[in-house]
C-alpha positions in Angstrom: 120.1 -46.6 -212.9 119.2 -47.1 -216.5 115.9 -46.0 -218.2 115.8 -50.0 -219.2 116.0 -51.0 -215.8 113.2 -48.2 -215.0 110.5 -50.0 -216.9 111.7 -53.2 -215.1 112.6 -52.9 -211.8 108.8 -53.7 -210.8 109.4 -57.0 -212.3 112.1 -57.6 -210.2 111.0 -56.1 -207.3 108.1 -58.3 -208.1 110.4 -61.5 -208.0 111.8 -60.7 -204.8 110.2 -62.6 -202.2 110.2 -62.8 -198.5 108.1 -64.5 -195.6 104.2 -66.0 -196.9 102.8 -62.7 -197.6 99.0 -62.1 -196.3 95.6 -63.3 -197.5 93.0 -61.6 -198.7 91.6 -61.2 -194.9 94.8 -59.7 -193.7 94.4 -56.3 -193.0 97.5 -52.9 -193.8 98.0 -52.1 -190.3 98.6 -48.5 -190.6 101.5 -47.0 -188.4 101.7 -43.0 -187.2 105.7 -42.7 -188.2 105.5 -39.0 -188.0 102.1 -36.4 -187.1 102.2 -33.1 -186.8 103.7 -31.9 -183.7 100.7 -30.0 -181.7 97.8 -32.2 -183.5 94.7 -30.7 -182.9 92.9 -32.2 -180.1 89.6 -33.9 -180.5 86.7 -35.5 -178.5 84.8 -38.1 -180.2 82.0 -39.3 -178.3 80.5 -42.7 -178.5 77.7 -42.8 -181.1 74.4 -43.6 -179.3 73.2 -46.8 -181.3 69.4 -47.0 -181.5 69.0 -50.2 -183.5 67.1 -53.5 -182.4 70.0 -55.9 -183.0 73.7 -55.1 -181.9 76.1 -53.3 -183.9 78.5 -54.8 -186.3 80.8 -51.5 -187.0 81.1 -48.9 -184.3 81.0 -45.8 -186.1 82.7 -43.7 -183.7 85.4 -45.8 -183.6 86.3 -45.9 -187.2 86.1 -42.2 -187.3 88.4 -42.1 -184.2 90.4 -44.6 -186.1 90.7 -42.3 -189.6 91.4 -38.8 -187.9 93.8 -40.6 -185.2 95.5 -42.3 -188.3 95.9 -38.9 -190.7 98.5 -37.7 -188.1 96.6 -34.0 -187.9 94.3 -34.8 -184.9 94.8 -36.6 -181.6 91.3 -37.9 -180.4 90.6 -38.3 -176.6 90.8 -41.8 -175.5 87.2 -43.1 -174.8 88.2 -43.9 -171.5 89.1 -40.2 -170.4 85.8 -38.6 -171.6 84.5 -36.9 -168.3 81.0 -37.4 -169.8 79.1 -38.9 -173.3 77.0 -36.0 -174.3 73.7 -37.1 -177.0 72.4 -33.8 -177.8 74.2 -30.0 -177.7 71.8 -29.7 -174.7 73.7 -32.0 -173.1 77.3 -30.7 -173.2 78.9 -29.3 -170.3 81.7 -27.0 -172.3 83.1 -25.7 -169.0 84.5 -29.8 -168.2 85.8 -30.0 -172.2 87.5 -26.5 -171.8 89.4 -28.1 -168.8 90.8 -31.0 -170.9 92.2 -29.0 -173.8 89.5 -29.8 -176.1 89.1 -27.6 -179.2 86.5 -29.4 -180.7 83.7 -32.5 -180.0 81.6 -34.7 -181.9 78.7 -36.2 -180.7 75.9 -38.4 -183.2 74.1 -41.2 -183.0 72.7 -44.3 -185.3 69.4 -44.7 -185.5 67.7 -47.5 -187.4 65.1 -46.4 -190.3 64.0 -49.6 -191.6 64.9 -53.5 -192.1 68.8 -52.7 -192.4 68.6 -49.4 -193.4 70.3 -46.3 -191.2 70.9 -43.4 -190.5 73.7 -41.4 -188.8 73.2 -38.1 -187.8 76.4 -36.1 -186.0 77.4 -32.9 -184.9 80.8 -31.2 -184.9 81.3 -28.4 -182.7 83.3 -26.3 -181.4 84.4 -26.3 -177.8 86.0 -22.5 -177.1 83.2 -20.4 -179.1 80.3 -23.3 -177.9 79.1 -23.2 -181.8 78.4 -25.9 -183.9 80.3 -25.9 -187.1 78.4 -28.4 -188.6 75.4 -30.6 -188.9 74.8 -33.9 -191.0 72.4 -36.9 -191.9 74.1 -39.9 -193.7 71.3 -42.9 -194.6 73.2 -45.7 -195.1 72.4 -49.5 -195.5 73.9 -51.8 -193.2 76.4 -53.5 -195.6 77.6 -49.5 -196.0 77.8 -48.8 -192.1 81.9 -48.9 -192.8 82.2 -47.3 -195.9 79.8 -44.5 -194.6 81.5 -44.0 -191.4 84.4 -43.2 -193.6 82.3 -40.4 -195.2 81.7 -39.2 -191.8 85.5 -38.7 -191.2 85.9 -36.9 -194.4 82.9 -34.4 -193.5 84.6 -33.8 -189.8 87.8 -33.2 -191.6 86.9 -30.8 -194.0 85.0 -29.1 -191.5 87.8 -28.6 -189.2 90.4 -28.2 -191.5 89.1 -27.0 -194.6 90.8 -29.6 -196.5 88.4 -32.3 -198.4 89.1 -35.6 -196.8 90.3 -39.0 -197.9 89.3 -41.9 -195.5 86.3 -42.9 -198.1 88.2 -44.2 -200.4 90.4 -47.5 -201.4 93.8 -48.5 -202.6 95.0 -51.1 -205.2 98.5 -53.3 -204.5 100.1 -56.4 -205.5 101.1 -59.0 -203.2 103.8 -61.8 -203.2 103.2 -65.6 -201.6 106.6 -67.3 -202.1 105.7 -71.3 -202.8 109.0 -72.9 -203.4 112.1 -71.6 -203.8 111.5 -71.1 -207.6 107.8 -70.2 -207.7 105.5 -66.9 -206.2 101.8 -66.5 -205.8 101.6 -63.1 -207.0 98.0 -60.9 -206.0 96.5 -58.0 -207.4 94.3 -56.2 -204.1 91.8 -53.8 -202.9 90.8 -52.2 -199.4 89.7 -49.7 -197.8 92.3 -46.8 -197.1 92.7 -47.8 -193.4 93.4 -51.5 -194.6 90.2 -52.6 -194.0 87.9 -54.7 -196.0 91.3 -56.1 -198.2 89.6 -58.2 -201.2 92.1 -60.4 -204.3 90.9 -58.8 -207.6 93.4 -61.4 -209.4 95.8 -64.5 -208.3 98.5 -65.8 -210.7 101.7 -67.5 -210.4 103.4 -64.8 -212.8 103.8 -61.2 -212.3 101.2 -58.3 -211.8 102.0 -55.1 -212.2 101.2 -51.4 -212.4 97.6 -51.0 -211.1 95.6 -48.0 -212.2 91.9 -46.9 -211.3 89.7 -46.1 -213.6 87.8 -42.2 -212.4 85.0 -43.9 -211.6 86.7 -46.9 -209.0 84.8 -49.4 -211.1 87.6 -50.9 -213.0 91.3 -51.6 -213.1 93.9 -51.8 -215.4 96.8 -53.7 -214.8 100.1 -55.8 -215.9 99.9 -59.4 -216.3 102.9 -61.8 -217.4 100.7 -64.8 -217.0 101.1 -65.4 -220.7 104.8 -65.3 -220.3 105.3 -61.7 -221.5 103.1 -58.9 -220.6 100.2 -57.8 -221.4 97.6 -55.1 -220.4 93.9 -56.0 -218.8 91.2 -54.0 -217.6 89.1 -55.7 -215.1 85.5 -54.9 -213.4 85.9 -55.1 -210.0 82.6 -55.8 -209.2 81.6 -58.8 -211.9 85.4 -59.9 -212.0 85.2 -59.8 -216.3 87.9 -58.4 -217.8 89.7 -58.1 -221.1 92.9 -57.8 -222.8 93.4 -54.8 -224.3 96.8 -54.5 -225.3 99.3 -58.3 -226.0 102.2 -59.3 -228.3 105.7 -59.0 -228.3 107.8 -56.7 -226.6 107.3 -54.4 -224.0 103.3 -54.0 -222.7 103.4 -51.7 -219.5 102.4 -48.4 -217.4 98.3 -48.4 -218.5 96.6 -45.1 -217.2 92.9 -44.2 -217.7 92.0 -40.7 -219.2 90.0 -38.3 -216.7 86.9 -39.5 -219.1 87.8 -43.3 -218.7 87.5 -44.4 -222.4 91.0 -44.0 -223.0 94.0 -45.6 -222.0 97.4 -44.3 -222.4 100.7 -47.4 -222.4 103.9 -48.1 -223.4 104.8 -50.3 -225.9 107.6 -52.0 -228.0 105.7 -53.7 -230.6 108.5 -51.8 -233.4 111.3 -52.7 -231.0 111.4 -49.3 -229.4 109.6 -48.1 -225.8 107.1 -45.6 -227.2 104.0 -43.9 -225.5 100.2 -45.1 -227.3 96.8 -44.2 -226.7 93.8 -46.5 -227.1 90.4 -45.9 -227.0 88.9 -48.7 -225.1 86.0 -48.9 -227.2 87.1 -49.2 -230.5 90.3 -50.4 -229.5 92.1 -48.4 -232.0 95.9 -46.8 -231.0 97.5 -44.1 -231.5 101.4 -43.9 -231.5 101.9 -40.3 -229.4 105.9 -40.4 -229.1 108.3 -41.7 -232.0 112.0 -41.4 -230.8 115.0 -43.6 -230.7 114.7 -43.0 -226.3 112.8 -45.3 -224.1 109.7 -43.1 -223.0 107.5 -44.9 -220.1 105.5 -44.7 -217.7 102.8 -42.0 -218.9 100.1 -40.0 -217.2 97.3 -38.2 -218.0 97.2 -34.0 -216.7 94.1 -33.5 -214.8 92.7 -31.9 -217.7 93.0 -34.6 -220.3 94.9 -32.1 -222.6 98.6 -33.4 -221.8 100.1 -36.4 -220.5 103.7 -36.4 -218.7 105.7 -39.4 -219.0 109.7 -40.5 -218.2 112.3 -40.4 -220.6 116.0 -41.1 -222.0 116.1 -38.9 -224.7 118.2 -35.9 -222.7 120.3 -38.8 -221.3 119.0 -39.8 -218.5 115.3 -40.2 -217.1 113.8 -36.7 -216.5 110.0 -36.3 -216.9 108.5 -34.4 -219.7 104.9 -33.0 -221.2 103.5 -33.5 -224.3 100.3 -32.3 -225.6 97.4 -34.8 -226.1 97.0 -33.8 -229.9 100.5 -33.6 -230.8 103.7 -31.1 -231.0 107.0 -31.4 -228.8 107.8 -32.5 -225.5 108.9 -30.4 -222.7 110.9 -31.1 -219.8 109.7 -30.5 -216.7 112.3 -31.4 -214.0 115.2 -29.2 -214.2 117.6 -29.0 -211.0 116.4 -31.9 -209.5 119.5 -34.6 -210.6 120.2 -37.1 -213.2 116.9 -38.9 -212.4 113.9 -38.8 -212.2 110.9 -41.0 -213.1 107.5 -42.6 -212.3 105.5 -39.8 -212.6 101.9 -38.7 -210.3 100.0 -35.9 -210.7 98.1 -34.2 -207.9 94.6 -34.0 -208.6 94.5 -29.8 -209.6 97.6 -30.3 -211.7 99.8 -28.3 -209.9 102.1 -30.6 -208.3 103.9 -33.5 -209.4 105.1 -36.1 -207.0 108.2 -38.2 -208.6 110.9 -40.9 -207.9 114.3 -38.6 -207.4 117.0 -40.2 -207.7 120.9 -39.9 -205.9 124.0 -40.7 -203.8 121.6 -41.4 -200.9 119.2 -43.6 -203.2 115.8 -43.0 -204.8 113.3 -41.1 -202.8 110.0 -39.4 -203.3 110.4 -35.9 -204.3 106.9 -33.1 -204.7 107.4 -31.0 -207.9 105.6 -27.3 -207.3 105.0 -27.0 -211.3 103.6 -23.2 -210.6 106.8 -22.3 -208.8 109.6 -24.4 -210.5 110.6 -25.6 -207.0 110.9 -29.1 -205.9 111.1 -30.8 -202.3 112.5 -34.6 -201.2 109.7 -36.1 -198.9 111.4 -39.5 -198.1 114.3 -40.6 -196.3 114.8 -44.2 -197.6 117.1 -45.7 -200.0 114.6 -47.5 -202.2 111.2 -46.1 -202.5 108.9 -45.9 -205.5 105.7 -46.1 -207.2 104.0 -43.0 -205.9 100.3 -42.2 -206.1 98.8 -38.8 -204.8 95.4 -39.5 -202.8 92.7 -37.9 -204.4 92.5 -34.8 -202.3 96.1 -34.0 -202.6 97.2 -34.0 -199.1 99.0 -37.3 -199.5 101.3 -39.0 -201.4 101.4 -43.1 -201.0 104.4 -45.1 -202.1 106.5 -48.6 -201.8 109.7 -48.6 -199.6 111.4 -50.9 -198.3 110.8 -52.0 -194.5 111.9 -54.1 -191.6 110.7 -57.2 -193.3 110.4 -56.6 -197.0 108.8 -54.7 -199.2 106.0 -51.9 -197.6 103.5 -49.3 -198.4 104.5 -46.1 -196.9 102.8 -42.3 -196.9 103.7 -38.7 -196.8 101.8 -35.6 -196.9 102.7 -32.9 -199.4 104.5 -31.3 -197.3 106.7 -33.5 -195.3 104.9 -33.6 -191.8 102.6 -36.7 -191.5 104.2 -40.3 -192.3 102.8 -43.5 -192.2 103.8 -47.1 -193.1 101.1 -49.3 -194.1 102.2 -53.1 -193.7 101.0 -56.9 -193.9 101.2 -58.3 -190.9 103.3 -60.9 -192.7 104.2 -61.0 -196.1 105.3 -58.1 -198.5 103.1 -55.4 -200.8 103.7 -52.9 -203.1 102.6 -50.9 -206.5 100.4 -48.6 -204.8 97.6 -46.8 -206.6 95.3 -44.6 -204.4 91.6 -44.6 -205.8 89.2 -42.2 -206.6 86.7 -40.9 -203.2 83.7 -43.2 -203.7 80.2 -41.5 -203.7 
């Protein structure tokens, strides 16, 4: 596949329409493809409720939900627990022992004020009859879902010693097919479980190529509603947004610096695919590549010092660095094939998860940049678009499913895999967002 074709195969895949894709209200229903084998065992007990008026999320049920849906634990159906313990006092670790349980969590919600909470839990563990860990979440009741989320992320880290991810949200573009010749094409939010799914933007042209600002509080994204692309950066909260970059030629691949006042794209304003930088304030660009190669798709290091990006210039698309301030690009994916592209750094810079391209198709592949080693994570013969979550565990992509176009994820290392689909319709161009305070 050409470099060309890189830089437009969203379009097309774009174009490419199946069955009425979902509404706003239709939730990613996430499917356990693949957990690890022996996932660790977990009780989570009902949370006592102590509110005056009925509760509109059950807490313990999203958490169940999160750690269920990471592959790594496998949570006791509520229906098998031999008792609902409310305090440590109250936990008979003889009857838990029996079961297989290595750990339990037990909490409740009580209610502080007019709709204000708070959720206090425990994890412990079951063999050493220890608690591990102790917490109180206030939380409004607007926040009950978002906060139960946190509450995952805490028993997760705990446990596992691995920050957690379930508080967080993801952007994608749906397609509505009309006619035979037109698309209703939507630019989305939820909640990483699917939850919560909300239209930033709805256009009968092309969107493309979400990215998240650090904080979560704006996007940047492709539009063709002009008839030929251009970049916009949108609140999500007030729904403003502006036009940053427009004209002719090629206006793609926006990515926010780790500060969030710059944005790094690629344009063809000269007739060529080059890398820019603009500072969002002043809106003044800086040309960062000048060669006769198409070089795409850019993305900031961790650090804000470098930016990778794909490119043509060895012959075919391979990924390279180049230093923020200037000097010459380095290739970075040696070994790996004739392609490569599509570029996503994990948050500590150290690995780079990539489209890898070959006989069997184009898969996700996890660069170790330390090591100079690379692994394929996918099995599919069209995936793309990868995003790392921000805690690094997890790699979320497109792919192609049973019925279209899909979300799909894999952890770094191979062992947990999920597909994340509509229950009708098709999405894709994944972006994973940043954890949400």
């Amino acid at each position: 596949m050409s470099l060309v074709r890189v830089i437009f195969i969203s379009i097309a895949l774009s174009c490419v329409t199946g069955a009425a894709a979902a509404q706003s209200r239709d939730l990613l229903e996430i499917r356990i493809t693949q957990g690890i084998e022996g996932a660790l065992p977990i009780a989570i007990v009902p949370f006592d409720w102590a509110a005056d008026a009925p509760a509109e999320v059950n807490v313990s049920a999203v958490v169940a939900a999160d750690l269920r849906g990471s592959g790594r634990f496998a949570p006791m159906p509520v229906a098998d627990l031999p008792s609902r313990p409310a305090a440590f006092s109250d936990i008979n670790f003889k009857d838990w022992r029996l079961l297989g349980m290595d750990n339990l969590v037990i909490g409740q919600v009580k209610q502080t004020s007019a709709d204000q909470f708070a959720i206090e839990f425990r994890v412990i563990d079951v063999i050493s009859e220890k608690q591990l860990a102790g917490f109180r979440i206030p939380t409004s009741g607007k926040n009950l879902r978002l906060t139960a989320h946190h509450v995952s992320d805490l028993i997760f880290e705990t446990i596992l010693k691995i920050k957690g991810a379930f508080a967080t949200r993801i952007a994608y573009i749906t397609v509505e097919k009309i006619n035979n010749k037109d698309s209703k094409f939507r630019l989305q939010i939820s909640d990483s479980d699917g939850h919560n799914a909300r239209t930033i933007l709805e256009s009968r042209e092309p969107l493309l190529s979400p990215a998240w600002s650090p904080s979560g509080d704006r996007l940047a994204y492709v539009s063709f509603e002009d008839r030929n692309s251009a970049i916009y950066v949108q609140d999500i909260r007030s729904g403003k947004r502006e036009k940053v970059a427009f004209g002719r030629g090629i206006n793609s691949s926006p990515a926010f610096s780790p500060d969030g006042n710059s944005l790094l794209m690629t344009r063809s304003r000269d007739g060529n695919p080059d890398i820019f930088l603009m500072d969002l304030k002043t809106k003044k660009q800086r040309r960062l590549t000048t060669h006769p190669a198409i070089d795409t798709e850019a993305r900031w290091t961790p650090d804000g010092r470098h930016l990778v990006f794909t490119s043509d210039r060895g012959g075919g698309p391979q990924i390279y660095r180049l230093p923020i301030d200037g000097g010459r690009p380095k290739r970075l994916t040696f070994n790996m094939g004739n392609y490569n592209s599509r570029a996503s750094l994990s948050p500590d810079g150290k690995q780079m998860a990539v489209v890898n391209g070959g006989d069997k198709g184009y898969r996700i592949a996890v660069v170790d940049l330390e090591r100079d080693s690379f692994e394929i994570l996918t099995d599919a013969s069209l995936d793309e678009s990868p995003s790392f979550a921000p805690n690094g565990a997890m790699i979320i992509y497109a792919t192609m499913g049973r019925a279209g176009a899909e979300l799909a994820a894999v952890s770094v290392d191979g062992r947990v895999r999920q597909r994340l689909a509509l229950q009708k319709g098709e999405v894709r161009e994944p972006a994973w967002g940043p954890i949400r305070k």
